[in-house]
C-alpha positions in Angstrom: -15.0 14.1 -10.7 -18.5 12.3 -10.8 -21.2 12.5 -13.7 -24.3 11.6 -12.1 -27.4 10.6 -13.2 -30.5 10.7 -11.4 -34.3 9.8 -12.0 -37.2 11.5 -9.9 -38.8 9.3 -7.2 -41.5 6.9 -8.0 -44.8 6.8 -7.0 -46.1 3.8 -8.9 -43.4 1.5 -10.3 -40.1 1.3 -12.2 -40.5 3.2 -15.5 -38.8 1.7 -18.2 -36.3 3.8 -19.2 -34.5 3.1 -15.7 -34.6 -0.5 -16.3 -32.9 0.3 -19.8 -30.3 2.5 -18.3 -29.2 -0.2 -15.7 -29.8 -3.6 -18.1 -26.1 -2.8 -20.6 -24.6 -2.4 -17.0 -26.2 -5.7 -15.3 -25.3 -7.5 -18.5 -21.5 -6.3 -18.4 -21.0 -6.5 -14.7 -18.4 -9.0 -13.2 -15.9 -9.4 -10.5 -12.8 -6.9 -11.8 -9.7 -8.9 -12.6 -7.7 -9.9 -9.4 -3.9 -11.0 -8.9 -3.7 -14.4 -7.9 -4.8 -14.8 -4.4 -2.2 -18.2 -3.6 1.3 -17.6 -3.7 3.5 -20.8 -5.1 4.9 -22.3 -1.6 8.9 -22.0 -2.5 9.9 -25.3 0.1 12.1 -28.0 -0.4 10.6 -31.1 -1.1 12.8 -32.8 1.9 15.0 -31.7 4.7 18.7 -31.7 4.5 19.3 -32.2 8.4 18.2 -35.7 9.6 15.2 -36.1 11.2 14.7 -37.1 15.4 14.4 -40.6 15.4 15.5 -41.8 19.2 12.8 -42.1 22.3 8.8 -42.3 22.3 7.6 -39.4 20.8 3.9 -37.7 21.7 2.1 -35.3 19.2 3.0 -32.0 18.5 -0.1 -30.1 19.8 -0.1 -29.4 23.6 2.7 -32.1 24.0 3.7 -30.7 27.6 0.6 -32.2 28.9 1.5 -35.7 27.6 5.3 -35.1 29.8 3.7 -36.0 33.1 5.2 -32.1 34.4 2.1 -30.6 36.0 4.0 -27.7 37.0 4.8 -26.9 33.1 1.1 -27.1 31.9 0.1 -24.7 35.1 2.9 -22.0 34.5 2.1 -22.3 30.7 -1.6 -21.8 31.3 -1.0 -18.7 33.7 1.5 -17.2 31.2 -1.7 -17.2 28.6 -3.5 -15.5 30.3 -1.3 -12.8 32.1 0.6 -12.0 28.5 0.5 -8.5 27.2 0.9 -10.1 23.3 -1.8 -12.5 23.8 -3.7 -9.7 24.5 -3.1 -7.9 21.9 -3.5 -10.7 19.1 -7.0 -11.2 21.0 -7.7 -7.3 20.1 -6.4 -7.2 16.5 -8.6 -10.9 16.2 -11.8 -9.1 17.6 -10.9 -5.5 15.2 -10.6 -7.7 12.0 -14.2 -9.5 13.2 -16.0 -6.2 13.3 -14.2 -4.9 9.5 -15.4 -7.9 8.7 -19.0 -7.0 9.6 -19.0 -3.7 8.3 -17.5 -5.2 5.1 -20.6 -7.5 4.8 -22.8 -4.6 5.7 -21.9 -2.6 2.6 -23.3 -5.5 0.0 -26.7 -5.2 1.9 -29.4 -2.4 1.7 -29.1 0.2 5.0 -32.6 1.3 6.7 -32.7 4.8 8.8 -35.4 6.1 10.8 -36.0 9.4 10.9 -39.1 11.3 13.5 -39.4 15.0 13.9 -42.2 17.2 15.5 -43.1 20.9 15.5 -45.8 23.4 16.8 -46.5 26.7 15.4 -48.3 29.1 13.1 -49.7 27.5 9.8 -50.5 30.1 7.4 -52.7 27.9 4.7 -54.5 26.4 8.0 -54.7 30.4 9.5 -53.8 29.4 13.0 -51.7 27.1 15.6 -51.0 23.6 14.0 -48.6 20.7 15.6 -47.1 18.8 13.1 -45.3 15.0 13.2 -43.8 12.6 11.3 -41.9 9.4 10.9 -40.3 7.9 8.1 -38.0 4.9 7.1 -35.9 5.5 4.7 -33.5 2.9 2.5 -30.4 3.2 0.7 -28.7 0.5 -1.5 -25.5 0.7 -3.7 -25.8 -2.5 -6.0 -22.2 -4.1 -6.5 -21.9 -4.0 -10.0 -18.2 -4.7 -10.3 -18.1 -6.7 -7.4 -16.2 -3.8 -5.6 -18.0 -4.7 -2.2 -17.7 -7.8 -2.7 -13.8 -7.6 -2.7 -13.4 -5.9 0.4 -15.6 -8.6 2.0 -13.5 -11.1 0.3 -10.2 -9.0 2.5 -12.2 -8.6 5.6 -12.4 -12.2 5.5 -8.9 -13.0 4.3 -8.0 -11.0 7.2 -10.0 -12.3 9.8 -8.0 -15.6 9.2 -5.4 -14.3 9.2 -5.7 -12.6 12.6 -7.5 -16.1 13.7 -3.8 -17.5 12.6 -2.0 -15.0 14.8 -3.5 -15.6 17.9 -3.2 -18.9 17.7 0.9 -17.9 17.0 0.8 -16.0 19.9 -0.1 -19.1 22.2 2.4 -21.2 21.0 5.0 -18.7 21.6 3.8 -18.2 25.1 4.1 -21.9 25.4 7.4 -21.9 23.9 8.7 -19.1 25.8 7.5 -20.7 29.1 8.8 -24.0 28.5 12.4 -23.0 27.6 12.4 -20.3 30.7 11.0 -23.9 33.2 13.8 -25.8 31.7 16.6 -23.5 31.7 15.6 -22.8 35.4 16.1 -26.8 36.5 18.8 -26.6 34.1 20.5 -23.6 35.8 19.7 -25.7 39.2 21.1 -29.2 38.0 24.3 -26.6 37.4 24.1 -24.8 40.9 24.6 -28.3 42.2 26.9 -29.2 40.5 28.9 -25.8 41.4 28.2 -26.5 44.9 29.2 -29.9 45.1 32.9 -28.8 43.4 32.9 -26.2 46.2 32.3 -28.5 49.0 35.1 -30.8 47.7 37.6 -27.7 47.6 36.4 -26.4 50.9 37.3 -29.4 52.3 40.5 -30.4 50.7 41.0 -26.3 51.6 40.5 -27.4 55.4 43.0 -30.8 55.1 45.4 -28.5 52.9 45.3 -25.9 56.1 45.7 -28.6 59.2 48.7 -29.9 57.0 50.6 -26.5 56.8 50.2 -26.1 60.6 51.4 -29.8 61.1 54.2 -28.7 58.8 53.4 -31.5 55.9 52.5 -29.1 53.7 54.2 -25.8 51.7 52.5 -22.3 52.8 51.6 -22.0 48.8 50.1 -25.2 48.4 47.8 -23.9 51.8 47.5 -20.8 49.4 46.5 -22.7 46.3 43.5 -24.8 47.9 42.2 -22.0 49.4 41.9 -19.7 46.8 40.7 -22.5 44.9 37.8 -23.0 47.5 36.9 -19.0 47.3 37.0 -19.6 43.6 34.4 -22.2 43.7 32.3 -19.9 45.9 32.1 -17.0 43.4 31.4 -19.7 40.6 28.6 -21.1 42.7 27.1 -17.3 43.6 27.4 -16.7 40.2 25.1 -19.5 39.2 22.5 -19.2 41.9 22.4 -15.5 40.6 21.2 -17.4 37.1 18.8 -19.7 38.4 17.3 -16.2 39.7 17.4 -14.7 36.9 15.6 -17.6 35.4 13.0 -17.7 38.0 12.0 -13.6 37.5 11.3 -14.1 33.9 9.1 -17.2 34.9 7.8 -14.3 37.4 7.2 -12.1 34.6 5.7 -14.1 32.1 3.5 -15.8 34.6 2.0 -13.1 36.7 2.9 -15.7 39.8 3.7 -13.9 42.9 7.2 -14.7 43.5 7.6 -16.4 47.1 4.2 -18.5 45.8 6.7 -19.7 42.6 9.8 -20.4 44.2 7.7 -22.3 46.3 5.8 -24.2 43.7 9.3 -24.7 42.0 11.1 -26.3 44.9 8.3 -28.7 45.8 7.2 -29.8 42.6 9.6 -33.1 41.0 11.7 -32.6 37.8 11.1 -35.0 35.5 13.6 -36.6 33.2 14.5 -35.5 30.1 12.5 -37.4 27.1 14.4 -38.6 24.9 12.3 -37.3 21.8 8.9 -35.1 22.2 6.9 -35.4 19.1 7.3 -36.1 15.1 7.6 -34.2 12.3 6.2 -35.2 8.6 9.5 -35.7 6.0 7.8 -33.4 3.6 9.1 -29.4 4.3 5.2 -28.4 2.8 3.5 -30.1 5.1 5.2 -29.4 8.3 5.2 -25.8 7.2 1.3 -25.9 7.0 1.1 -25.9 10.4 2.6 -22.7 10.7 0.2 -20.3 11.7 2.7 -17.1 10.6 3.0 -18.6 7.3 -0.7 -19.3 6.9 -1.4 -15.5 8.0 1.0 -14.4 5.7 -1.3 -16.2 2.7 -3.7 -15.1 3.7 -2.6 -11.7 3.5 -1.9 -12.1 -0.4 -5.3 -13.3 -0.7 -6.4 -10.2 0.7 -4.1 -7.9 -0.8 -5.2 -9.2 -3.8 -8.9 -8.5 -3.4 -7.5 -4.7 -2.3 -7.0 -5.4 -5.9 -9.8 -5.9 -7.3 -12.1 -3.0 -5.1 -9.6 -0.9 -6.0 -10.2 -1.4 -9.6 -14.0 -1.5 -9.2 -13.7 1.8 -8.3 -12.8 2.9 -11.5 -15.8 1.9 -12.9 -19.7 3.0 -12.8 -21.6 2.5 -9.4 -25.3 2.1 -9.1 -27.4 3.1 -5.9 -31.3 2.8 -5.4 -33.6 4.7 -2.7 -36.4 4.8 -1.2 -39.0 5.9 1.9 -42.0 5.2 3.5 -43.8 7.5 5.8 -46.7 8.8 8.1 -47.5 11.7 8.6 -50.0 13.6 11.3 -51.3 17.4 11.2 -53.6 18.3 14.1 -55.5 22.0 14.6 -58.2 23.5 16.1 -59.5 20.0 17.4 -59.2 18.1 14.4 -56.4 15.7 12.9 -55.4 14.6 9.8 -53.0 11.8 9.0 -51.3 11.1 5.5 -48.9 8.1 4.3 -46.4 8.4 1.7 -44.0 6.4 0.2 -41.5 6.7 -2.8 -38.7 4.4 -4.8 -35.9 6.1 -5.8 -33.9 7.9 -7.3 -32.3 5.4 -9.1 -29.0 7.0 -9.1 -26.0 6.2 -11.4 -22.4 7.6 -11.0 -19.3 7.9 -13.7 -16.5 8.7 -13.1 -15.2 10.9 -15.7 -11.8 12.7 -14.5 -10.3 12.7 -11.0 -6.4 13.7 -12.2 -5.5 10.1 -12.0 -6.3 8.9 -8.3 -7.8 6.2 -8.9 -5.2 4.7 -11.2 -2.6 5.8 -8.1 -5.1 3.9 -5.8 -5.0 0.8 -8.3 -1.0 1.0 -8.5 -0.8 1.4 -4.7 -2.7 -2.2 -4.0 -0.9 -3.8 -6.9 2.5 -2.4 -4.6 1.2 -3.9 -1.7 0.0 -7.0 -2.8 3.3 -7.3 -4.5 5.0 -6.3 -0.8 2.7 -9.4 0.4 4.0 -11.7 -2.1 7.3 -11.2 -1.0 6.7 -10.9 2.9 5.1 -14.6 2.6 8.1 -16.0 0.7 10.6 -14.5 3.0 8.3 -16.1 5.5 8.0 -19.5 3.9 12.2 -19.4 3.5 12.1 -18.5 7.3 10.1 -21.0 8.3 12.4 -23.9 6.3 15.6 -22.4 7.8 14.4 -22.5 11.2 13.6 -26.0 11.0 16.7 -27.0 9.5 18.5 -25.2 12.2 16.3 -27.2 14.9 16.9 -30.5 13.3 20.7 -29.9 12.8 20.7 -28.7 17.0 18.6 -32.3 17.7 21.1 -33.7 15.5 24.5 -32.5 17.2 23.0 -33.3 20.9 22.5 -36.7 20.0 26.1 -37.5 18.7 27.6 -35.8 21.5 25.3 -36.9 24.6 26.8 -40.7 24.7 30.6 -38.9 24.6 29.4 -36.3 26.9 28.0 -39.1 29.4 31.5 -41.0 29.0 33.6 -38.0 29.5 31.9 -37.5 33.1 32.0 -41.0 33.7 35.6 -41.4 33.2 36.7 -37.9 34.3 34.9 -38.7 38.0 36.6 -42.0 37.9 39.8 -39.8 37.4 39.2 -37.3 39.9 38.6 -39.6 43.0 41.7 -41.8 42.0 43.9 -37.9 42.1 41.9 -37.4 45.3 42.6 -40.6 46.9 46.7 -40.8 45.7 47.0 -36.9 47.2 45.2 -37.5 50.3 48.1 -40.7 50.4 50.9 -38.2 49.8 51.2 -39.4 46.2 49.9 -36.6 44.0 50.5 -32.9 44.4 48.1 -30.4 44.9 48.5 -29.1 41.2 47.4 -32.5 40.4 44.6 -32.8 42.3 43.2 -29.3 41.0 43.6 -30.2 37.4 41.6 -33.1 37.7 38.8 -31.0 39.4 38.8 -28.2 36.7 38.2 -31.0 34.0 35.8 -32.9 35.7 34.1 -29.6 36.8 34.1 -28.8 33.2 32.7 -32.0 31.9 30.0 -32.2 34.5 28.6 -28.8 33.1 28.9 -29.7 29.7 26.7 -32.7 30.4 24.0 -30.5 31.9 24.3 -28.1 29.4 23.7 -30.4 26.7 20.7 -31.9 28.1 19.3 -28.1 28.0 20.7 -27.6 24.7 18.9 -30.5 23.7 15.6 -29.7 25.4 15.7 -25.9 23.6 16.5 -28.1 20.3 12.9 -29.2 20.8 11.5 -26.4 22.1 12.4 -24.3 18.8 11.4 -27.5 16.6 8.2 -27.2 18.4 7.8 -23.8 17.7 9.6 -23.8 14.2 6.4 -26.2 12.7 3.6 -24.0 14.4 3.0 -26.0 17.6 0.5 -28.2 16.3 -1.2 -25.4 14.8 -3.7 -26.5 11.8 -5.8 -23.9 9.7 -9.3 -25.5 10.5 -7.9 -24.0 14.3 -8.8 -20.6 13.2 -12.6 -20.7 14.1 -11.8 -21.9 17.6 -9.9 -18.6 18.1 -12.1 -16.7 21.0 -15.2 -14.3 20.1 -14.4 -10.6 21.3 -15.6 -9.7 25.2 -17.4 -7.1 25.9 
């Protein structure tokens, strides 16, 4: 419940007395008291994993247009602008501009218009009159406790926050596109591999057949290379049915039509793997700066905390002022008369006296969530370390193992065509000769699959420390369309 007071409009000016009754309250009046608006950032002050040192590296921001891979930066761009959650970061980012705006509104004084006209019987005048009139009328609630101001001061918060988000949402897009482009050449560099293994088992299939009807060669070792050549098939259907599934999520994310991709794919060159793609900063704070998540959720304390604040405002007395000005026009029998008026006030003043304890619920509830905010941006902040360890530890391991992976091919190819030349000789068995295939087949994939492990390595470092993002980013975020 409400106690209000009110004084009757005035004609003139102010009286005194009104001026009295709002001076104590002017003199008192200051922002409420608000939580802290910055959370302590709870990083490390270095990272545990070692840090990519190998290759030229390029900056962080946009670095797949510094990879000479053409294709890369178009399918990125077309994924921006054909994805659902870039969309819908766009809309929350235009939502928070206009709470923003009504947020502003409320500190400022609000101006209606107001016209009506009538025609009838006017008993003082004893006959027909038409009557009309216009009026502008004003209302302001003065901020004394800085109520309004507060939920600016989240509007704001908020806005950044959003700003932040979007910006998120491109870098993901980017991410996601980037590690769908390079698992697909990845997923090729295997089908050829797989294909290559099947053309050496079809044909030592075909030598192991002419030999069994020459009667050099066991009907079970005739057996063996052919199943091992429809083995090879299945393994190399297997993987094209990858790369395919590879190339539909590049379908879906880019909108592309899918003959047009698979034709962009095939023509376009595959570049070789960098060795490194951009730097980090050794210090944890830093690098997470540039997370936009983390930096939205700040700025979601900071507006929690000013919930705060206009939640505790509204415990306290508000103060609202009025006023009109007019014109008025009678017109009867020929003549007309016109009149002006104006007025200021009532200078209205509200207490609040008993409401059974919401508003003290209503100040708990924002100190709840502004603790929930606290702890949403520290999970985030431990989130955000942990996935960059992880990313440095996966850029770590791929660079021990590439050189021994590299070796391991080497030698077991070496291995594989000496087997292959002592059995076409007559000097190996069949046995042999497939043993050697399954481990070189075995170490050819693992050398392709490290190079995509490695490339996904920096693909979630990339992402991990905010693609580049930097908070002064947030006013280049785009105006809402109409």
């Amino acid at each position: 419940m409400r106690f209000f007071l009110s004084a009757s409009p005035l004609r003139a000016r102010v009286p005194r007395w009104a001026i009295l009754l709002c001076l104590p309250l002017w003199i008192t009046a200051c922002a409420v008291e608000r939580p802290a608006a910055q959370a302590p950032l709870s990083a490390p002050t270095h990272w545990q994993a070692p840090l990519p040192h190998h290759g030229q590296v390029a900056d962080l921001a946009r670095w797949w247009e510094r990879q000479g891979d053409p294709l890369l930066v178009e399918l990125i761009a077309a994924a921006q602008d054909a994805s659902p959650d870039l969309a819908q970061a766009r809309a929350r980012l235009a939502q928070a501009r206009a709470v923003q705006v009504a947020a502003r509104a409320s500190l400022l004084p609000a101006v209606d218009g107001q016209a009506s006209a009538s025609r009838g019987f006017n008993q003082q005048l004893g006959g027909l009159a038409t009557t009309a009139q216009g009026a502008l009328q004003a209302g302001w609630e003065i901020d004394l406790f800085g109520g309004n101001a507060a939920a600016l001061d989240a509007a704001r918060e908020r806005l950044a926050g959003a700003g932040a988000q979007w910006h998120e949402a491109r870098v993901s897009v980017a991410a996601e596109v980037a590690l769908q482009l390079t698992g697909w050449r990845s997923c090729a560099r295997q089908l050829a591999v797989a294909q290559g293994d099947a053309r050496s088992r079809g044909e030592t299939a075909r030598l192991a057949q002419a030999s069994e009807k020459a009667g050099f060669t066991a009907p079970a070792t005739a057996a063996l290379a052919s199943a091992s050549f429809s083995d090879a098939r299945v393994r190399t259907e297997r993987q094209r049915m990858q790369c395919d599934l590879h190339l539909k999520t590049l379908v879906a994310l880019t909108a592309m039509d899918e003959a047009a991709l698979r034709a962009r794919l095939a023509s376009a060159a595959q570049p070789a793997a960098p060795d490194g793609l951009f730097a980090i900063t050794t210090v944890p704070a830093e690098a997470l700066a540039q997370r936009p998540d983390v930096y939205a959720a700040e700025r979601e304390v900071a507006a929690a905390s000013a919930e705060v604040g206009a939640a505790r405002a509204d415990r306290y007395p508000r103060l609202s002022l009025a006023g009109s000005i007019g014109r008025g026009w009678l017109r009867t029998d020929g003549a007309s008369v016109s009149s002006n008026t104006w007025s200021i006030g009532p200078v209205a003043l509200s207490l609040p006296i008993f409401d059974a304890g919401r508003r003290a619920a209503q100040v708990d509830a924002a100190v709840a969530r502004y603790d929930a905010a606290v702890a949403s941006y520290r999970a985030q902040v431990r989130r955000a370390v942990s996935e960059v360890e992880q990313a440095l530890v996966q850029l770590a391991s791929t660079d021990t193992r590439r050189a021994d992976a590299e070796q391991a091919a080497s030698g077991y190819r070496r291995s594989f065509e000496a087997t292959e030349a002592r059995w076409r000789a007559g000097l190996a068995s069949l046995v042999e000769l497939e043993d050697a295939r399954r481990t070189l087949l075995a170490a050819e994939t693992e050398r392709v699959a490290l190079g995509q492990e490695r490339m996904a390595a920096w693909i979630a470092l990339y992402r991990a420390v905010g693609g580049g993002w930097e908070a002064q980013q947030v006013a280049a975020a785009p105006e809402p369309t109409r």
